[in-house]
C-alpha positions as CSV (number, residue, x, y, z in Angstrom):
1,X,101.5,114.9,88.5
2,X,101.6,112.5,91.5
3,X,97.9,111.8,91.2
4,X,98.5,110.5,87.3
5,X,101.5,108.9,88.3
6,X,100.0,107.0,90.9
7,X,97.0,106.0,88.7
8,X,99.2,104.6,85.7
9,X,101.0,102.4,88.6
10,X,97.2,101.4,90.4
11,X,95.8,100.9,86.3
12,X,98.6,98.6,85.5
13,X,98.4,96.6,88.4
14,X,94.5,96.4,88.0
15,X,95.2,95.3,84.0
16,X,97.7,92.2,85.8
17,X,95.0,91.1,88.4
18,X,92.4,91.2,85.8
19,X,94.4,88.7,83.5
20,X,95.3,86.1,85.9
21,X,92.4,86.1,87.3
22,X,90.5,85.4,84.1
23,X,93.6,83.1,83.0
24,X,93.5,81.3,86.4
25,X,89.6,80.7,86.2
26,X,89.6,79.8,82.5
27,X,92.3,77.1,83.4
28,X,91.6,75.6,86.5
29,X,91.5,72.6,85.4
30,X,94.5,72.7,84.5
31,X,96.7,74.2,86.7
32,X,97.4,72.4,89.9
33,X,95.1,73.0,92.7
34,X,98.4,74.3,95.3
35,X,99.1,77.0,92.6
36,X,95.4,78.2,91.8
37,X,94.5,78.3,95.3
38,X,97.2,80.7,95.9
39,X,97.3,82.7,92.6
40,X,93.7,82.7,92.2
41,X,92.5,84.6,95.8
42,X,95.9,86.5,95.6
43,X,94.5,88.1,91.9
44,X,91.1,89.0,93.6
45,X,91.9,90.6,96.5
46,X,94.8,93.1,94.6
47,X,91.8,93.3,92.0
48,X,89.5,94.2,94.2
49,X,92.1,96.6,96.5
50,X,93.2,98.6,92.8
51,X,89.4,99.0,91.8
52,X,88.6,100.9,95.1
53,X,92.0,102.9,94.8
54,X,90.9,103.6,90.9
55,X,87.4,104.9,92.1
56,X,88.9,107.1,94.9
57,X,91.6,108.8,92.7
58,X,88.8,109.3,89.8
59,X,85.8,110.2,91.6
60,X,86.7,114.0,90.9
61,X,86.1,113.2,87.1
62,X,83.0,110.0,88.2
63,X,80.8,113.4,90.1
64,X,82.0,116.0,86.9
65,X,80.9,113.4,84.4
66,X,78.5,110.3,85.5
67,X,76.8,112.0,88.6
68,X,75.3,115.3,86.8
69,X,71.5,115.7,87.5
């Protein structure tokens, strides 16, 4: 239960990173360049951090259902 638990908190956060990263890019030019610059890298890297944590607690079900020979 602490793997799914843990996966619901890593999903969610990956769903939030997801949206202000799009938000931010779509927008750019509108938002002022001290907020984006902050926001903008911020969203990536927990983006990027929650994908890698997503793949590692789902690779048991990535090798039983993408990596079959």
């Amino acid at each position: 239960m602490q793997k799914l638990q843990t996966l619901k908190i890593v999903n969610t956060f990956l769903a939030i990173a997801f949206l202000t990263l799009g938000t931010t890019a779509m927008f750019h030019d509108y938002i002022p360049y001290s907020i984006y610059r902050r926001i903008h890298p911020l969203a990536g890297n927990t983006f990027s951090t929650m994908a890698v944590i997503h793949v590692v607690l789902n690779y048991e079900w990535i090798k039983k259902n993408r990596l079959k020979r």
